[in-house]
MARMI-91839 format. One line per 2 residues: number of its first residue (from 1); their letters; for each residue x, y, z of N, C-alpha, C. Coordinates in nm, 2 decimals. Layout:
MARMI-91839
NUM = a = X:Y:Z:X:Y:Z:X:Y:Z; ...;
This chain:
MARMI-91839
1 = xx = 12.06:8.49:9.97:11.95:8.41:9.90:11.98:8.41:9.76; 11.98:8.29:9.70:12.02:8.30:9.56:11.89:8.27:9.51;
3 = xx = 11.91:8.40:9.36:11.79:8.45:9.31:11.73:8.35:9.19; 11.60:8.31:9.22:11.58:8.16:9.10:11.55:8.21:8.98;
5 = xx = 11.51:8.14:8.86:11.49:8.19:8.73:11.36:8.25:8.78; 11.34:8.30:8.68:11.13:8.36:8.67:11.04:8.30:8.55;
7 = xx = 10.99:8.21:8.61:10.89:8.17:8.51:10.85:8.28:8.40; 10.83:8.25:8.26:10.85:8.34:8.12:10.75:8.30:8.03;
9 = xx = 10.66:8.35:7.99:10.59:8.33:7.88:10.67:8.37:7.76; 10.67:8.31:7.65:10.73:8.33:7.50:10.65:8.49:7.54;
11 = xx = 10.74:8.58:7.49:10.76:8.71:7.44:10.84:8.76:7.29; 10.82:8.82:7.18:10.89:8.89:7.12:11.03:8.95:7.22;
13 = xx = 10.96:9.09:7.29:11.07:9.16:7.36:11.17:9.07:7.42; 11.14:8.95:7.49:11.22:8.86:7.58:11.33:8.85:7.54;
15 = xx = 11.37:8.81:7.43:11.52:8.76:7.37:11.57:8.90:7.35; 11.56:9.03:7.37:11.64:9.12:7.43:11.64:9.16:7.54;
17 = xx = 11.65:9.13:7.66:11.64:9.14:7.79:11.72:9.03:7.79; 11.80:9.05:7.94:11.88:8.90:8.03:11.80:8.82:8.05;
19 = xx = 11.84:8.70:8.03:11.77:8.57:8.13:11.72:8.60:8.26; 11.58:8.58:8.31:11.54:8.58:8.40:11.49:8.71:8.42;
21 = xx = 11.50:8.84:8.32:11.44:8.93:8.36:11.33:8.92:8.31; 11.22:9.05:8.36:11.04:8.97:8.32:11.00:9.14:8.28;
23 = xx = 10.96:9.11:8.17:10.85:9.25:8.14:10.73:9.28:8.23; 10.78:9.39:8.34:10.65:9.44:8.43:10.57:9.53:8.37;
25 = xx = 10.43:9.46:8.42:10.37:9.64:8.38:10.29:9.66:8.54; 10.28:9.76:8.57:10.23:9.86:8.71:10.08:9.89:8.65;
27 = xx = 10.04:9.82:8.76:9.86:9.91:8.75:9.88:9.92:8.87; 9.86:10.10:8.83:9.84:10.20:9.00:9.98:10.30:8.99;
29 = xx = 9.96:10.41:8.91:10.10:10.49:8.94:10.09:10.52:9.09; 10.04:10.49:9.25:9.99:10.58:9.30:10.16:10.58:9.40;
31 = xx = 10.16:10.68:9.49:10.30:10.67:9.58:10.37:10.48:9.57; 10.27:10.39:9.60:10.35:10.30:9.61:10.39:10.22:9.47;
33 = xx = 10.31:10.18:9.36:10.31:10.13:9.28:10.46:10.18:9.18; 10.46:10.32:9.15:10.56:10.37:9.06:10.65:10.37:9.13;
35 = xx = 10.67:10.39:9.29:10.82:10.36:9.33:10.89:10.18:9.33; 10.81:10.10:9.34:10.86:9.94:9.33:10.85:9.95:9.20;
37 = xx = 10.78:10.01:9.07:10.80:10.01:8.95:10.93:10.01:8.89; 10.99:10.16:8.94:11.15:10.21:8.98:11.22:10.11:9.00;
39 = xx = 11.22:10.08:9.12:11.29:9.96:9.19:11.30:9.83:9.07; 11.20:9.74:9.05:11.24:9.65:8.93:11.31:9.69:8.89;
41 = xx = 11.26:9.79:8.83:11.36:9.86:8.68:11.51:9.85:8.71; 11.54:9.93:8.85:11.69:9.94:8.87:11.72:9.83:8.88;
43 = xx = 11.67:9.69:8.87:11.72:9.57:8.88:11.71:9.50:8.77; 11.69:9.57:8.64:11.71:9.53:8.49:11.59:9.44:8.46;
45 = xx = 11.47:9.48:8.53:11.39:9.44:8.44:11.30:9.54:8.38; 11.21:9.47:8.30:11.16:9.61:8.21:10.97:9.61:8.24;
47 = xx = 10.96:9.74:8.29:10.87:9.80:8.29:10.77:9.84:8.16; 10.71:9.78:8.14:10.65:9.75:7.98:10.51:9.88:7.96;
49 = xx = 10.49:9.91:8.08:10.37:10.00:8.04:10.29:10.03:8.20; 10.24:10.13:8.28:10.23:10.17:8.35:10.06:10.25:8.29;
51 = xx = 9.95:10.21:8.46:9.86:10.29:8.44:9.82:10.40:8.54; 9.78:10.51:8.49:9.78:10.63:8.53:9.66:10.75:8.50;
53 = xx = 9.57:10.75:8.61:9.43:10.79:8.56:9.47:10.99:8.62; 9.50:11.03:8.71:9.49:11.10:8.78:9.61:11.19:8.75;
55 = xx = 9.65:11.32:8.75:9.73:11.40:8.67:9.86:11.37:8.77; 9.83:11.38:8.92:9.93:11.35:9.00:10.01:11.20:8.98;
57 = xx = 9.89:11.10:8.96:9.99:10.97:8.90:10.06:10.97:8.76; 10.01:11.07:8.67:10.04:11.10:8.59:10.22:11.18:8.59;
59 = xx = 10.18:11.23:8.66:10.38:11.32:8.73:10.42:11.19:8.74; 10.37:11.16:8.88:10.46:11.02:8.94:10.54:10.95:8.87;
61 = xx = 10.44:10.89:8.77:10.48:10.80:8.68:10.60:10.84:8.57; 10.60:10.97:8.55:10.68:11.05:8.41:10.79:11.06:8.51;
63 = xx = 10.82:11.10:8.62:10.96:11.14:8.71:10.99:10.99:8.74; 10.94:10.93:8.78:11.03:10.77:8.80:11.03:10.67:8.72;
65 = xx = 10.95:10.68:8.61:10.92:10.56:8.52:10.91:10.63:8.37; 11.05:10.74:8.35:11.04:10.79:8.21:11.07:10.72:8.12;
67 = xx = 10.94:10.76:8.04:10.97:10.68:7.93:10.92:10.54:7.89; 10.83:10.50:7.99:10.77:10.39:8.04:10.61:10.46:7.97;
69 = xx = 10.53:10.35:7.88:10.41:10.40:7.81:10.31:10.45:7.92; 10.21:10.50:7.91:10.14:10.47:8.02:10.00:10.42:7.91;
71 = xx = 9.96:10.31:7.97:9.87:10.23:7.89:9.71:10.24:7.95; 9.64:10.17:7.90:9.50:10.10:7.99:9.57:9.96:8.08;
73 = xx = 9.47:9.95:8.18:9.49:9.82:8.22:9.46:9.68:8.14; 9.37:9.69:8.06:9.39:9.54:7.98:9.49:9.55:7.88;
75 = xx = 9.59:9.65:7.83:9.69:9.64:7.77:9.78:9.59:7.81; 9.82:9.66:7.90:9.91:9.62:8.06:9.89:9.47:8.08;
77 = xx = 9.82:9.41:8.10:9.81:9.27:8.12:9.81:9.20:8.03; 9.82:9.25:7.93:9.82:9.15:7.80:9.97:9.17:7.77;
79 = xx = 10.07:9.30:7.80:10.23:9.30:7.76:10.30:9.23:7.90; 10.24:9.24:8.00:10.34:9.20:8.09:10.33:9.04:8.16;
81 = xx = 10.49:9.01:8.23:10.50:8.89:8.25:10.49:8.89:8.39; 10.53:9.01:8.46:10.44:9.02:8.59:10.38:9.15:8.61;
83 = xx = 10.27:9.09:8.69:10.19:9.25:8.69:10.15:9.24:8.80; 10.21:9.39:8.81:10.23:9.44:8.97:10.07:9.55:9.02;
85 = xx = 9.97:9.49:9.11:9.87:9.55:9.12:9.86:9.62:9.29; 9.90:9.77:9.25:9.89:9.82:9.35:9.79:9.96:9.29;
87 = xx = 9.69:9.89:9.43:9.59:9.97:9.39:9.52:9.99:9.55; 9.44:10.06:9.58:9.39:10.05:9.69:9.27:9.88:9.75;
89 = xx = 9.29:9.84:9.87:9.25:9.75:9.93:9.14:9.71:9.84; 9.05:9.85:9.89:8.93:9.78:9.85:8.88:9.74:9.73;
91 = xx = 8.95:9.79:9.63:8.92:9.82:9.49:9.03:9.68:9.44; 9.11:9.61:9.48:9.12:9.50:9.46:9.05:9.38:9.41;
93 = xx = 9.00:9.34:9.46:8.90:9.20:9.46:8.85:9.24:9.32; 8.78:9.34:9.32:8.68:9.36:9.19:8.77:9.39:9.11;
95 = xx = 8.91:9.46:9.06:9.01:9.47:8.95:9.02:9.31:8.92; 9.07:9.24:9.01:9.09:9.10:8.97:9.02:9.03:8.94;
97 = xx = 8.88:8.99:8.96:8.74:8.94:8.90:8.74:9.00:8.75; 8.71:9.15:8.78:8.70:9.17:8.62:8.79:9.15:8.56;
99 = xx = 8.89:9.16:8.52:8.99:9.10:8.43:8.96:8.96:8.39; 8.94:8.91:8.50:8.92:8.75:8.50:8.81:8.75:8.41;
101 = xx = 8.70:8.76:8.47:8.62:8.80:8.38:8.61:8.80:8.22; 8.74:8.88:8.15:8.71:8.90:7.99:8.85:8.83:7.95;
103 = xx = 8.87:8.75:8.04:9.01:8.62:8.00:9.12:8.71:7.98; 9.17:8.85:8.08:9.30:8.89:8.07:9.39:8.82:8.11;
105 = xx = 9.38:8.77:8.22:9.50:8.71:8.30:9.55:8.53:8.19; 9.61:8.56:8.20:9.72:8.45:8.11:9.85:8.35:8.16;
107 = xx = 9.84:8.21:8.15:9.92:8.12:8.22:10.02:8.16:8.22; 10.08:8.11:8.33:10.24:8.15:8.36:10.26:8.29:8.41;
109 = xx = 10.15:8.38:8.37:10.20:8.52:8.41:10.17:8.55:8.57; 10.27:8.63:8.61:10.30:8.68:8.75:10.23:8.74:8.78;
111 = xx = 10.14:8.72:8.88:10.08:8.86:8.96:10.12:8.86:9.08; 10.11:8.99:9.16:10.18:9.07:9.24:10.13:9.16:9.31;
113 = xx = 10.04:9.14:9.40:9.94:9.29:9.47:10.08:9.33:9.57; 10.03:9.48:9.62:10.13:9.55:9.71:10.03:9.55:9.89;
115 = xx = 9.88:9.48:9.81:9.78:9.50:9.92:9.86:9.44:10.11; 9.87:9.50:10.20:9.88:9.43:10.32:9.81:9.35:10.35;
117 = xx = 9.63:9.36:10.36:9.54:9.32:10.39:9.52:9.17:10.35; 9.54:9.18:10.19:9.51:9.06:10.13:9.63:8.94:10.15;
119 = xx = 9.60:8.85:10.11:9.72:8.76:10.07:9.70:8.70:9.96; 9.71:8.57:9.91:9.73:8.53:9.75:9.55:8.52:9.71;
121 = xx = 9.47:8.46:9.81:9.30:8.46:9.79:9.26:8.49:9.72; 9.28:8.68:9.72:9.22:8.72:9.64:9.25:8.78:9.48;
123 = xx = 9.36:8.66:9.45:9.40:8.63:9.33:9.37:8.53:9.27; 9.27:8.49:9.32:9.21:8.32:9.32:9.14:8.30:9.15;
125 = xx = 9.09:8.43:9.09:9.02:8.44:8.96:9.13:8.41:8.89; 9.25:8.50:8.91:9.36:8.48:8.81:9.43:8.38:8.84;
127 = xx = 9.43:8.30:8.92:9.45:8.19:8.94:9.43:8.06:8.85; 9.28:8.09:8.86:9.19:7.97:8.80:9.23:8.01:8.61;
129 = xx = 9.30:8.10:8.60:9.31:8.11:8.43:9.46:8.08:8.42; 9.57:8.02:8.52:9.69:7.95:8.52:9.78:8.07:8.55;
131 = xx = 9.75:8.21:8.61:9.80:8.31:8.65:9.86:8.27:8.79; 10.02:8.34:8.83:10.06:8.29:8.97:10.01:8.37:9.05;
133 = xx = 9.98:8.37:9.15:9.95:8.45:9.23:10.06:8.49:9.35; 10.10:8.63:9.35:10.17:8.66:9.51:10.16:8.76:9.55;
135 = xx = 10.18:8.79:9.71:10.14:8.90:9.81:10.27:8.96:9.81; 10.31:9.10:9.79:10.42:9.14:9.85:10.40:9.29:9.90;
137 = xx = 10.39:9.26:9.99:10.36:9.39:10.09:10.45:9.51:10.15; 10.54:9.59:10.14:10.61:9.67:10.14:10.58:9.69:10.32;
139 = xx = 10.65:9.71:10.40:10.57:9.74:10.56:10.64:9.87:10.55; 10.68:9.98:10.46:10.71:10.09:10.47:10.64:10.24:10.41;
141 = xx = 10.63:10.36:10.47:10.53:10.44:10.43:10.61:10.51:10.26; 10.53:10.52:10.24:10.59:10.61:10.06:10.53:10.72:10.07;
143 = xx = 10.64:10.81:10.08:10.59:10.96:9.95:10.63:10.97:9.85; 10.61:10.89:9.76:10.62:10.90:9.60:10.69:10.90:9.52;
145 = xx = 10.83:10.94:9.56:10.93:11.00:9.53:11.11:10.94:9.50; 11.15:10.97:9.47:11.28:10.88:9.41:11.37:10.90:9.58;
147 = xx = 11.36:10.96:9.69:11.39:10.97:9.80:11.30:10.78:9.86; 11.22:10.75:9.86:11.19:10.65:9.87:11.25:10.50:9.86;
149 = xx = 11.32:10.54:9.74:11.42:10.43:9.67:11.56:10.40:9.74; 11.60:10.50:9.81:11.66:10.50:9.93:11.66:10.44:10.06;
151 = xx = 11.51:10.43:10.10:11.46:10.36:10.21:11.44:10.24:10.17; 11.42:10.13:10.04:11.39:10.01:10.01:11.53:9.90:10.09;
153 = xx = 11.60:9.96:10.10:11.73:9.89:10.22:11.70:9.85:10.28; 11.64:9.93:10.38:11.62:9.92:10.51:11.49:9.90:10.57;
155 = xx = 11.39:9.81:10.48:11.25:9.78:10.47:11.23:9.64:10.49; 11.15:9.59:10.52:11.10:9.46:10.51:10.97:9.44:10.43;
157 = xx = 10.94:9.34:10.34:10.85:9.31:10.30:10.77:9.19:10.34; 10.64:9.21:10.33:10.54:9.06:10.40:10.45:8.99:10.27;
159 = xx = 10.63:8.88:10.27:10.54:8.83:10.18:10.46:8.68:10.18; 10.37:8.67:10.08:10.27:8.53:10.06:10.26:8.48:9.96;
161 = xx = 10.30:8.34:9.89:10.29:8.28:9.76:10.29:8.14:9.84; 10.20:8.09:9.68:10.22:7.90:9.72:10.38:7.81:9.72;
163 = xx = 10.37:7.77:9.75:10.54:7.71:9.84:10.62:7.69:9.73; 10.54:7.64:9.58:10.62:7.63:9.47:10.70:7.74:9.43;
165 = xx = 10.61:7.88:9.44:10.66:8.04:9.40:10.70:8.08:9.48; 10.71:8.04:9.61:10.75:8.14:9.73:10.89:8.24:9.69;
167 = xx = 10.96:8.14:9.66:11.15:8.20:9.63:11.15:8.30:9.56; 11.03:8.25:9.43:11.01:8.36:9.31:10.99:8.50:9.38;
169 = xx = 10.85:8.54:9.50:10.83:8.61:9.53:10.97:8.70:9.64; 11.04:8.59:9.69:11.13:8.64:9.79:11.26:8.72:9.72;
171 = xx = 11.25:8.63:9.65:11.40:8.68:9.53:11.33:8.82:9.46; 11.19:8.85:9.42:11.13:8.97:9.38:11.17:9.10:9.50;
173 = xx = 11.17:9.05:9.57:11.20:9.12:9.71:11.39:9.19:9.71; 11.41:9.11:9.75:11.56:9.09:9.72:11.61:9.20:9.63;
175 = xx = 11.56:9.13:9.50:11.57:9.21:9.41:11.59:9.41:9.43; 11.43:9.41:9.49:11.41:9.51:9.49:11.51:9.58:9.61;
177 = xx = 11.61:9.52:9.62:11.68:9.62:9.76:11.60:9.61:9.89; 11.52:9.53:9.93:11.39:9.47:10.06:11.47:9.35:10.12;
179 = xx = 11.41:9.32:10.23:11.44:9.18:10.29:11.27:9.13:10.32; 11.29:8.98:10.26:11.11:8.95:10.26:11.09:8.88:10.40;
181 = xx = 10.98:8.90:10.47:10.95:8.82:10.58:10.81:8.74:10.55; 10.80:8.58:10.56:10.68:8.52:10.51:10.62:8.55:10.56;
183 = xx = 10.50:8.56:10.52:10.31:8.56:10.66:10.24:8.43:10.56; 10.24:8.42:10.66:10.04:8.32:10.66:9.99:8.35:10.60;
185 = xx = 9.90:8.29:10.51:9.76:8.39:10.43:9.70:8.42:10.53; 9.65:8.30:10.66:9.57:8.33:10.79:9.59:8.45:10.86;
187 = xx = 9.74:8.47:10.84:9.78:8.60:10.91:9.82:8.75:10.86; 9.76:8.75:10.72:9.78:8.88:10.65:9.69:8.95:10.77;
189 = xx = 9.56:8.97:10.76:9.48:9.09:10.83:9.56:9.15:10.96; 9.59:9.01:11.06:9.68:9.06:11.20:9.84:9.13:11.16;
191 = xx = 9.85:9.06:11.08:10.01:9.14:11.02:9.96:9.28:11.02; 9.85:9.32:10.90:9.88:9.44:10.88:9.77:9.53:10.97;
193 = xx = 9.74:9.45:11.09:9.64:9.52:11.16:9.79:9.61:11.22; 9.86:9.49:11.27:9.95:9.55:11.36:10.04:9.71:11.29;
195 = xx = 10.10:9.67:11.17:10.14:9.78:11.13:10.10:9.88:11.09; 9.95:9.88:11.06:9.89:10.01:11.10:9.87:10.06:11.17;
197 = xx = 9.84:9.99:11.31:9.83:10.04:11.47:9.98:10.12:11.49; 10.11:10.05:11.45:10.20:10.13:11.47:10.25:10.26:11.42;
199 = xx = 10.21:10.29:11.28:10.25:10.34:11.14:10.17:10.50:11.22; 10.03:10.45:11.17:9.91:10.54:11.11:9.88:10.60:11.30;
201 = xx = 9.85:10.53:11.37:9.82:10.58:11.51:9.96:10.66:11.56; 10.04:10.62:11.51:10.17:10.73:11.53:10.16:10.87:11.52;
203 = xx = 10.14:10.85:11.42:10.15:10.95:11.28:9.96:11.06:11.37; 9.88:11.01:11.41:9.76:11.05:11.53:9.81:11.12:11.63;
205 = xx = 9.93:11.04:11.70:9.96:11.08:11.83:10.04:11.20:11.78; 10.12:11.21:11.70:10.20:11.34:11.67:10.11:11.44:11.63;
207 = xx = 10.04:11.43:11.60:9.92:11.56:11.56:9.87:11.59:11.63; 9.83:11.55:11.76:9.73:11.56:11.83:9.82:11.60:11.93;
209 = xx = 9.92:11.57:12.00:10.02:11.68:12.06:10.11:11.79:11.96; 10.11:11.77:11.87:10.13:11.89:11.79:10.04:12.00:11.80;
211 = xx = 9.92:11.95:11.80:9.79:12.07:11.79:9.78:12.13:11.94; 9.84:12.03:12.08:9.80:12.10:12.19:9.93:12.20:12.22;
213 = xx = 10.03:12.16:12.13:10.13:12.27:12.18:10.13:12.40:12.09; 10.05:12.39:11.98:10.04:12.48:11.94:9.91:12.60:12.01;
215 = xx = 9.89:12.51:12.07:9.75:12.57:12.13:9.79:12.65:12.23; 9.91:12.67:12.31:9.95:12.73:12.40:10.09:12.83:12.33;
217 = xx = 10.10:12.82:12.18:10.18:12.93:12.19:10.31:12.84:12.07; 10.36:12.71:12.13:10.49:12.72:12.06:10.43:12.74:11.92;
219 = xx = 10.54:12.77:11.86:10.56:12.76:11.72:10.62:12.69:11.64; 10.71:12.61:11.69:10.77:12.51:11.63:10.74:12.33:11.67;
221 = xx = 10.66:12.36:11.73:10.61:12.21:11.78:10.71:12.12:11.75; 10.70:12.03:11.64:10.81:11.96:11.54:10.97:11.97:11.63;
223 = xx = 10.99:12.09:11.69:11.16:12.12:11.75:11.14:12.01:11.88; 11.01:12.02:11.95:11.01:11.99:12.06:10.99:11.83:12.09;
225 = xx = 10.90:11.79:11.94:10.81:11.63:11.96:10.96:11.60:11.85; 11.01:11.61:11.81:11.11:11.51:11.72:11.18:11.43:11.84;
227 = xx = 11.29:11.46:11.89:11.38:11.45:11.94:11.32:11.33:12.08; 11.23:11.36:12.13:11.16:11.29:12.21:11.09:11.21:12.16;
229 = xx = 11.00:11.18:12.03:10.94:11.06:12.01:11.05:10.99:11.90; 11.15:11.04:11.83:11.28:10.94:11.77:11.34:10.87:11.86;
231 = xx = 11.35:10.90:11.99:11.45:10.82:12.07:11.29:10.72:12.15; 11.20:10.80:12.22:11.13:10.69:12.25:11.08:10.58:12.13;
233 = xx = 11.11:10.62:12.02:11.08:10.50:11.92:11.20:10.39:11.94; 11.26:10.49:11.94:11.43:10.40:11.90:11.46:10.27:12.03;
235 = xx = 11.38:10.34:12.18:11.43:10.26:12.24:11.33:10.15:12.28; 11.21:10.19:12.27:11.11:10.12:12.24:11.10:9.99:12.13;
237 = xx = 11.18:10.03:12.04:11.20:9.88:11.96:11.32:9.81:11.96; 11.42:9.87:12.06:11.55:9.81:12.12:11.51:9.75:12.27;
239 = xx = 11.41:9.80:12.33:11.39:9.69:12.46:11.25:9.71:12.49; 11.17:9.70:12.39:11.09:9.66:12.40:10.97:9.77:12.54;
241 = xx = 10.89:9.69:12.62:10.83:9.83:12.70:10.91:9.83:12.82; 11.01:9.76:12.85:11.12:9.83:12.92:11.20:9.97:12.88;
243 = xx = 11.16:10.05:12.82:11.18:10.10:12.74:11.05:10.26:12.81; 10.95:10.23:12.86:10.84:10.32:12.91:10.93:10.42:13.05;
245 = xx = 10.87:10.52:12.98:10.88:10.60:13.15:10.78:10.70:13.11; 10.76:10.78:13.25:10.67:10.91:13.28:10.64:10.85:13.37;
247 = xx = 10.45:10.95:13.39:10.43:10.93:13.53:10.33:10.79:13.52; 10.29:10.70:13.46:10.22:10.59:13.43:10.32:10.52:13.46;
249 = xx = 10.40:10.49:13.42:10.56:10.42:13.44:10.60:10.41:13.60; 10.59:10.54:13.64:10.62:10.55:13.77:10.52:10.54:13.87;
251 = xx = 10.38:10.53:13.81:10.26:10.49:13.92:10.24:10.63:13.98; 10.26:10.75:13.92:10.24:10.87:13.99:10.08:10.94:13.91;
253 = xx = 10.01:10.88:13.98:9.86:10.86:13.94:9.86:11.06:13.97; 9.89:11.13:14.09:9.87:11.26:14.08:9.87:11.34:13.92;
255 = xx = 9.96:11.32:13.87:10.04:11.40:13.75:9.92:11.33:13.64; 9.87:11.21:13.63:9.80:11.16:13.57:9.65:11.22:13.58;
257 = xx = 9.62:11.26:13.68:9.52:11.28:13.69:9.52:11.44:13.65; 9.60:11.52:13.64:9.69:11.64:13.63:9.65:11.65:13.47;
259 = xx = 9.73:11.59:13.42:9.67:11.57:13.28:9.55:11.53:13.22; 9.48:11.46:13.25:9.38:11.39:13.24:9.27:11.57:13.27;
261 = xx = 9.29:11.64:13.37:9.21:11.73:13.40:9.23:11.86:13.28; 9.38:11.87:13.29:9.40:12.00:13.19:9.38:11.97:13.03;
263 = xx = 9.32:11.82:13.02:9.32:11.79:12.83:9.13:11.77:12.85; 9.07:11.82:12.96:8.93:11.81:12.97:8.86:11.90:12.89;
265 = xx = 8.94:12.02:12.87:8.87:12.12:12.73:8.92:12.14:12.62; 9.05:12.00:12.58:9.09:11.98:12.51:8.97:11.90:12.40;
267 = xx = 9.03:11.95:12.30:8.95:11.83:12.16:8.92:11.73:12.24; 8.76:11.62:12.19:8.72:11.55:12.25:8.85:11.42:12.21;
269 = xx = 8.90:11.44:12.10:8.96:11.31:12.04:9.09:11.32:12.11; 9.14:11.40:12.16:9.25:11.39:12.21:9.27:11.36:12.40;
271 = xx = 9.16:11.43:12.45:9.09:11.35:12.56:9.07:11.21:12.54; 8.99:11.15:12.46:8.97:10.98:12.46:9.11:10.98:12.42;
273 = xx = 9.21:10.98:12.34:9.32:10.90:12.32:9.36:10.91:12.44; 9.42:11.05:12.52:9.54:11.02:12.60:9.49:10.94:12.74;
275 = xx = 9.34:10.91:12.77:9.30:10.83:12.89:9.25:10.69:12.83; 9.26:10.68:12.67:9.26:10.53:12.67:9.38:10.45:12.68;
277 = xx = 9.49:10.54:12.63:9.61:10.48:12.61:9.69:10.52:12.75; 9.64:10.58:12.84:9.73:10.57:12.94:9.65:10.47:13.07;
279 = xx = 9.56:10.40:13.02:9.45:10.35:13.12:9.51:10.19:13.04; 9.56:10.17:12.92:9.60:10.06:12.83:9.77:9.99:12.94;
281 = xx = 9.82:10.16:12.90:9.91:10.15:12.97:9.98:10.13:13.09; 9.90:10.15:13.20:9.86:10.11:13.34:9.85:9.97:13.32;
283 = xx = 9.77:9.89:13.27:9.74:9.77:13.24:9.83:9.68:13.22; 9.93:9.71:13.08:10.00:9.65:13.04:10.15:9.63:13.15;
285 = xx = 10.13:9.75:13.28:10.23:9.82:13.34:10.26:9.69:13.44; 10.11:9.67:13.49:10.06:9.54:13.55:10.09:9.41:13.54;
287 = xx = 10.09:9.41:13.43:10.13:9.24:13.39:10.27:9.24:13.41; 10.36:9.35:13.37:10.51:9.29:13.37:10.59:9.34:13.50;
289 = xx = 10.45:9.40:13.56:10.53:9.36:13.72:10.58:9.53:13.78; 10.57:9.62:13.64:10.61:9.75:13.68:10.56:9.82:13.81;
291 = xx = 10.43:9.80:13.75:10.33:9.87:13.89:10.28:9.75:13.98; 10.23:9.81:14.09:10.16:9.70:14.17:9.99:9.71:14.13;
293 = xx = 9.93:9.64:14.18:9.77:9.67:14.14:9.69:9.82:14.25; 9.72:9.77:14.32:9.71:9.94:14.33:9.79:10.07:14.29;
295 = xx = 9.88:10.04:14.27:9.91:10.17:14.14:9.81:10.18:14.03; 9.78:10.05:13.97:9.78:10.07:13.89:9.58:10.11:13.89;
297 = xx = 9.55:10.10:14.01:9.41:10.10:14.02:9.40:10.22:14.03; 9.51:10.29:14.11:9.50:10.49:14.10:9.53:10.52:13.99;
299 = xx = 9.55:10.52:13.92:9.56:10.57:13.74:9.46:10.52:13.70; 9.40:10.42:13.71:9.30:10.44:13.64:9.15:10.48:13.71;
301 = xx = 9.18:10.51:13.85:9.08:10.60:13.90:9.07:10.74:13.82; 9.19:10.74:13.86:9.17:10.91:13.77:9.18:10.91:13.65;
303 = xx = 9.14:10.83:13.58:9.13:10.85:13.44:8.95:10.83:13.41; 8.91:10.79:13.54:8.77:10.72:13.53:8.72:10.88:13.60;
305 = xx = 8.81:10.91:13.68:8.68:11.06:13.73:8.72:11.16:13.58; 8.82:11.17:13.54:8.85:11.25:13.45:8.74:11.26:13.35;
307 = xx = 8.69:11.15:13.30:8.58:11.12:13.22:8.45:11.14:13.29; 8.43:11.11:13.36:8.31:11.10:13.39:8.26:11.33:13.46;
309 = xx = 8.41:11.34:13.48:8.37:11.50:13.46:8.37:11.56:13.29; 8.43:11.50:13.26:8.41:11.59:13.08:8.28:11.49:13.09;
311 = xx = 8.19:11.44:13.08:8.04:11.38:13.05:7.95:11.49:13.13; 7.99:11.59:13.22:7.92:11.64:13.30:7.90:11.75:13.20;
């Protein structure tokens, strides 16, 4: 993809910088904001001022972005030519109203949320003052850290801009060592319903068999669940649920129900996951023809007495 110019408001600093680089400034040192802050940077543009309320964003910010001011946010918007707002979901909307609000946002200048959730909408204030608006969403987890910057390869980003900026936003991507994939504004929420469901409920299921094997003794849990949920990931996104086995896979409702009995004085939350998701799983088993309907109707018998004895 070849990378377009970047729209530029007259700057002092500009005429020392390359063509086409843009003075960023980051509101939100938090894990994700100071690592894509990084990233620009490594791609020669200049990080103008960074904000930082909390002592840990405060690190963040000094180990990846040395030397970078750390400002207020209406300073930050007043030096930069895009500004990168990663901040948490919900506290969006209202950052970008109020600015708008006291006439920060300024024509021609870039904005840039990291939000999944949102798409360009709720840039709509800074919009209305000749600000561009775009979505670029990272679909990758951050711990904070210059190890991060590593991972931006091998990442995709979901991104949203009006058709005139789109390239701008994709080439931002680019940039950053990412490959961008467009969404829908319509389809931000489902986008990132889905990657949560995958990310965050992962990240559930490993804890929650982490906790039952520690419950019986091992000690290294982690030795046991790596090795087995890396490859069932791996092959799971190489063929998809052809890719399933156990005893749901195999219609062997006994072993199912086996389980289902011995996780009955298990944590309540880990009883409801493993008979909703293996009662999902039955289901899904169904449609592509794995199980027959009666298989699939004995697994979910026993997942129905299984409950209805932990209610006793």
């Amino acid at each position: 993809m070849s990378v377009p110019e970047f729209p530029a408001r007259p700057r002092t600093e500009s005429s020392r910088r390359k063509p086409g680089r843009l003075g960023v400034g980051v509101i939100g040192a938090g894990r994700v904001g100071a690592v894509l802050g990084a990233a620009l940077r490594a791609a020669e543009h200049a990080v103008v001022g960074v904000s930082a309320v909390s002592e840990a964003s405060r690190e963040r910010a000094e180990n990846l972005l040395p030397g970078v001011p750390v400002l207020e946010i209406p300073q930050i918007v007043e030096r930069a030519e895009l500004v990168l707002l990663a901040v948490p979901d919900d506290a969006l909307p209202d950052l970008v109203s109020g600015l708008a609000t006291v006439g920060a946002w300024q024509p021609g200048q870039l904005v840039a949320h990291t939000s999944g959730r949102f798409g360009t909408t709720v840039l709509e204030p800074a919009r209305k003052l000749g600000a561009i608006p775009l979505a670029l969403h990272p679909a990758m987890t951050f711990t904070g850290m210059s190890l991060d910057l590593t991972r931006l390869p091998d990442s995709m980003f979901g991104v949203t801009a009006p058709p005139a900026v789109l390239p701008v936003a994709q080439a931002l991507v680019v940039e950053m060592g990412a490959e961008p994939v467009v969404i829908e504004e319509e389809d931000r929420v489902l986008y990132h319903a889905a990657l949560a469901h995958a990310s965050n409920h992962l990240v559930t299921l490993a804890a929650q068999s982490t906790q039952l094997l520690g419950s019986i003794g091992v000690e290294r849990p982690d030795r046991l669940l790596g090795p087995l949920m890396r490859a069932s990931l791996e092959n799971a996104l190489a063929a998809g649920e052809g890719a399933l086995t156990g005893p749901v896979a195999r219609g062997d409702a006994g072993t199912v129900a086996a389980h289902a009995g011995a996780l009955a004085d298990a944590p309540e939350d880990i009883h409801d996951a493993y008979t909703r998701l293996a009662g999902v799983t039955a289901r899904r088993a169904v449609q592509r023809g794995v199980l027959t309907p009666e298989q699939a109707r004995a697994i979910l018998d026993a997942l129905t007495a299984s409950e209805q004895e932990g209610s006793e």
